[in-house]
DORO-279236 format. One record per residue: z, x, y of N, C-alpha, C in turn; residue in three letters. Coordinates in steps of 0.05 Angstrom, whole numbers, plus 5000, padded with zeros to 4 digits. Each point is the difference from the previous one (the first is absolute). Layout:
residues N
ZXYZXYZXYALA;...
***
This chain:
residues 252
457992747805498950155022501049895027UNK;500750235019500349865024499249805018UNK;499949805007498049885014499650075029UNK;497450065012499350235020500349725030UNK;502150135014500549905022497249925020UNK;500049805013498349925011499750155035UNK;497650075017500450215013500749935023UNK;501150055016500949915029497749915022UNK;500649795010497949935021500050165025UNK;497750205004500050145015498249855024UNK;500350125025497949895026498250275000UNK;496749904995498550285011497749945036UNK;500550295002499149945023496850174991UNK;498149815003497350175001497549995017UNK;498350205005498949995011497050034997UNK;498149845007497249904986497550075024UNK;497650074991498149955014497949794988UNK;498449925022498149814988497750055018UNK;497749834982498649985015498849634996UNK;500050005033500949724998497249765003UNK;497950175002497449864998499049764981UNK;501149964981500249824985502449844990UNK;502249985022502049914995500249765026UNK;501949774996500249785023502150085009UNK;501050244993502450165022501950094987UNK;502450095009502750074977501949874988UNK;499449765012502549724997499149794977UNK;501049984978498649754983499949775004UNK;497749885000499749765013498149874986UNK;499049745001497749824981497850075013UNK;497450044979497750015013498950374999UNK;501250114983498650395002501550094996UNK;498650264987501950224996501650205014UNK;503049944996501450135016501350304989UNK;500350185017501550315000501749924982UNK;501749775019504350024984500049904974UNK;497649715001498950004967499750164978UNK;497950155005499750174983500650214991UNK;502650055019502850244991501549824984UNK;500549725010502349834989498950034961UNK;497449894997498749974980499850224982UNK;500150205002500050204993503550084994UNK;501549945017503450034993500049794972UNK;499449805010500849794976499150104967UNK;497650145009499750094963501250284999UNK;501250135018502150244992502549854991UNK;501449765023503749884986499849814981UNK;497149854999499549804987501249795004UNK;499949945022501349795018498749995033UNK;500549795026499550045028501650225010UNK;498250125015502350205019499049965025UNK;500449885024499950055023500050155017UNK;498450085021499150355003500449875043UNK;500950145009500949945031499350275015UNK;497750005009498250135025501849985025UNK;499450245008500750145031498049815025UNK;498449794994498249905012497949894986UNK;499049735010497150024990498150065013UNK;497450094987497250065014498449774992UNK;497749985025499049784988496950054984UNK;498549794996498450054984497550245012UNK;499550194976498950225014500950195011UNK;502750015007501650185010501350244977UNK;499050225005500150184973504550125011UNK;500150244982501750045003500450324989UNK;501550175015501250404983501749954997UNK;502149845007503450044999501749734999UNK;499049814990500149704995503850014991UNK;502349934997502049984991500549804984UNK;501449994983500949724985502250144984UNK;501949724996503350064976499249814969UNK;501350074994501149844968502550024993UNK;500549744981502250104989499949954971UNK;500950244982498549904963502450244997UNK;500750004969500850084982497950174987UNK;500950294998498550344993500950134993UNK;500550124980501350214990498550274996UNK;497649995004498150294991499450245032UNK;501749865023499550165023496649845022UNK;500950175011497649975026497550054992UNK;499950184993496850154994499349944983UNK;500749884972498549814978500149725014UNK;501149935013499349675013498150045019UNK;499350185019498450095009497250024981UNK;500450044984497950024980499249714986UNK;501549894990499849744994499049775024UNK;500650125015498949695029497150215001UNK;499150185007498050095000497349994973UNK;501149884976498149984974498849755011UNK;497649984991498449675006500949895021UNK;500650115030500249945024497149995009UNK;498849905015496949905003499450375024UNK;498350054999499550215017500049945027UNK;500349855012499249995028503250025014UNK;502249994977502550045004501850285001UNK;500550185004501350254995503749915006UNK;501650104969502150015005501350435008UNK;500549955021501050225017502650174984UNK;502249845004502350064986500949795001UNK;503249974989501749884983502650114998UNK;502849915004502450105010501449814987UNK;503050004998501949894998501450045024UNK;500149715017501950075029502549724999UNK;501650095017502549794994499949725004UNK;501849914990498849775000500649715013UNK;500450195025499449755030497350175020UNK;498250184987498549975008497549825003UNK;498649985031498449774992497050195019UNK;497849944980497750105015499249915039UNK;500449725003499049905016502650005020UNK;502249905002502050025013501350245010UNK;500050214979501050325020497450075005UNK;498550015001496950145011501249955033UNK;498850315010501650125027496750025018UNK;498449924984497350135009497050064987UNK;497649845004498350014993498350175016UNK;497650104986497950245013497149834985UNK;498949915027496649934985498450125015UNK;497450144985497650085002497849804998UNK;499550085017496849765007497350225002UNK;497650054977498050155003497749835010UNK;498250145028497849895003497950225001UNK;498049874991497450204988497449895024UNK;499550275022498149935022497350054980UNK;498749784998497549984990499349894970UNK;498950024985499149904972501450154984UNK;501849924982502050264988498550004972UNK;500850194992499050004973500949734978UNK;498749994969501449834987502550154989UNK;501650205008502650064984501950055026UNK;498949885026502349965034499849695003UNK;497749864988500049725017501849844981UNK;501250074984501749744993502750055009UNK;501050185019502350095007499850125027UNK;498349805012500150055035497849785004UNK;500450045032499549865026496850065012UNK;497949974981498350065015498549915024UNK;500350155026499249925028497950215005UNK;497249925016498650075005499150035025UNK;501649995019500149975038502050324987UNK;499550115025502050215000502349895014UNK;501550194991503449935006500650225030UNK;501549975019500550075014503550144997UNK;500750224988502850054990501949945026UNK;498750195018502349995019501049715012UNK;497949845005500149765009502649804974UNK;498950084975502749924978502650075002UNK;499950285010502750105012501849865018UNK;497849995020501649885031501549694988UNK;497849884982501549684991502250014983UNK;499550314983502650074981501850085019UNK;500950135025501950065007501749725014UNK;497949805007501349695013501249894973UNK;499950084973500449824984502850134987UNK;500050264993502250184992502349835013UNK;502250014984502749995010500749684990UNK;503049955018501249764985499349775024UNK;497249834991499249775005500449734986UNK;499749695010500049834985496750024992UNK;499049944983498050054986498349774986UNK;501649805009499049774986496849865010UNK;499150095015497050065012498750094980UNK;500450194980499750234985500249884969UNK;501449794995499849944975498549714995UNK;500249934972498549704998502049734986UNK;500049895011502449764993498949774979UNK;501049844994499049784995500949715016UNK;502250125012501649775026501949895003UNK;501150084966503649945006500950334991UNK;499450165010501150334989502450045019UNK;501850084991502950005023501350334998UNK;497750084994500850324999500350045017UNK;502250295007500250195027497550105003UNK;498249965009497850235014500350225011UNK;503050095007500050235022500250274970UNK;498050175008499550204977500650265024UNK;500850214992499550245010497650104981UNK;498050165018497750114987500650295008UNK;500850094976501250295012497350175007UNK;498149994973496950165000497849885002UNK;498050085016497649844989498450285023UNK;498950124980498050164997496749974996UNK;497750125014498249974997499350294985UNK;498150074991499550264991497149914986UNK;497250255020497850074986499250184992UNK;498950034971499050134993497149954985UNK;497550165018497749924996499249675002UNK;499449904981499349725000502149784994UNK;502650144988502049974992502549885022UNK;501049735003502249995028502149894980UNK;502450125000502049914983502349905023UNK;500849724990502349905018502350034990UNK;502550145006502849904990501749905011UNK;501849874987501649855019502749904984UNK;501850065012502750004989503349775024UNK;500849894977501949855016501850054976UNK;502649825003502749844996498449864981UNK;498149865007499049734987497849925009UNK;498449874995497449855009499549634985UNK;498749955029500249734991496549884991UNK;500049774989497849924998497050145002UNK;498150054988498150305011499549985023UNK;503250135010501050225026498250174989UNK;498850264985499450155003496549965000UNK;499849854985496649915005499649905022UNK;502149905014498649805033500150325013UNK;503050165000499450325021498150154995UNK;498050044982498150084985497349815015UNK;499549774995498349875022499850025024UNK;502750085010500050075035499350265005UNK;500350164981499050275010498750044996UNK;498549904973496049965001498949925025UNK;500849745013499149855022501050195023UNK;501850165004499950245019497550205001UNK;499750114970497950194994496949975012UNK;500649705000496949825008500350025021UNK;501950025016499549955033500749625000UNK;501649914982499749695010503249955006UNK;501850215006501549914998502250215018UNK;501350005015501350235022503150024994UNK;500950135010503150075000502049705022UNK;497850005017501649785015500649714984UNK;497349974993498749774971503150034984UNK;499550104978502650054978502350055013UNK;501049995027501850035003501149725004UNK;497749865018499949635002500549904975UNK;498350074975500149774975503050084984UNK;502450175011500950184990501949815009UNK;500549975037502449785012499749744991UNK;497149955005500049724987500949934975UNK;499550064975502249944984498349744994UNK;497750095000498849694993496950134982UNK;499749944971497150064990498749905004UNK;497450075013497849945011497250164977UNK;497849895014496950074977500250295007UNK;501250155024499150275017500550214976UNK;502949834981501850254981498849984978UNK;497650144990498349964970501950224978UNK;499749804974501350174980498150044984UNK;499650315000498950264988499749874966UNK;498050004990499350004978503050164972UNK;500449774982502250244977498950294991UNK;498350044995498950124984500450325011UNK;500750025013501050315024502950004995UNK;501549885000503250024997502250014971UNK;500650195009502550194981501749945004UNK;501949914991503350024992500250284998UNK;499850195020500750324997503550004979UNK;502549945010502450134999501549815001UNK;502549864993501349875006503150255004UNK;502149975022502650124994502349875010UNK;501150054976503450075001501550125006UNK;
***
């Protein structure tokens, strides 16, 4: 009998949702259960071997996700849509696999990514039990327009490092273009979006705290435009609770 050739190592590019409430974030690390974990874990009893799985980003703990990215690289011969099937069997529920591709293979999730899109939901008042584990509940009313005026000082290509959180040797570029950052209400409902190149450190949870603290009245256009030059984090820039923020989109 012939002996059946072994199948070519393909790169897939896929795409996952989660929900990240019970996770210490997307990155495996000691000490909880991680996202990249428990895709990795789940690969290993499809090749029966390690497969290493490389995210478009990580989120941190509590930080859910619609459009999460990650690559592989394994040996498949049955196509897309039965491996799609196979990473999806005894995957834990709080995980959804999206799709599943064969893409070439100097693609990389995290390195060509041209652009992230995050949603931030906040819920004005006592939300129900099927809104409060996936928003921001504030009980002062929000002031939209006043969010606006701080969203329009913040839009555009600033250094931002005011805006993120360090630990004190971080030697990243800070300078981000913030192409979007949208407020939008509906009823009790304030949804934030906000779109760059890239984002640094929860950049998007500290912009998310400042436009709460606009809504309140504690915080002005002149204000965020100061903590904005300064280039220095201070107590003024509060980061917004995880539990509201989406990994909307990542693109290529």
């Amino acid at each position: 009998m012939p002996v059946e050739k072994t199948p070519e190592i393909l790169r897939w590019k896929c795409v996952c949702a989660y929900d990240g409430t019970n996770f210490v974030g997307w990155q495996s690390q000691a000490g909880g259960q991680t996202v990249q974990g428990a895709i990795e874990q789940r690969l290993e009893a499809i090749f029966k071997g390690p497969v290493r799985i490389y995210g478009s980003g990580r989120t941190d703990a509590g930080v859910h996700a619609h459009g999460q990215v990650f690559h592989f690289d394994a040996p498949w011969r049955h196509g897309p849509d039965k491996l799609l099937t196979a990473m999806r069997s005894t995957l834990m529920e709080s995980i959804q696999l999206k799709s599943v591709r064969a893409v070439a293979a100097d693609f990389h999730a995290r390195f060509q990514a041209k652009g992230k899109r995050y949603v931030y939901h906040i819920y004005l008042g006592d939300a129900d039990p099927f809104t409060r584990p996936w928003c921001w509940q504030i009980f002062n009313p929000l002031n939209v327009e006043a969010m606006e005026a701080v969203a329009a000082v913040l839009r555009g290509k600033h250094d931002f490092r005011s805006f993120a959180a360090f630990n004190g040797t971080e030697r990243e570029d800070t300078v981000r273009e913030l192409r979007r950052l949208d407020i939008v209400r509906r009823g009790r409902r304030v949804t934030i979006t906000a779109e760059s190149e890239g984002f640094l450190y929860k950049m998007v949870r500290s912009l998310v705290g400042a436009l709460v603290a606009a809504g309140e009245g504690r915080l002005t256009p002149a204000q965020a435009r100061e903590i904005l030059v300064s280039k220095v984090r201070t107590a003024r820039v509060f980061t917004a609770p995880p539990q509201g923020l989406f990994l909307d989109k990542v693109y290529y």
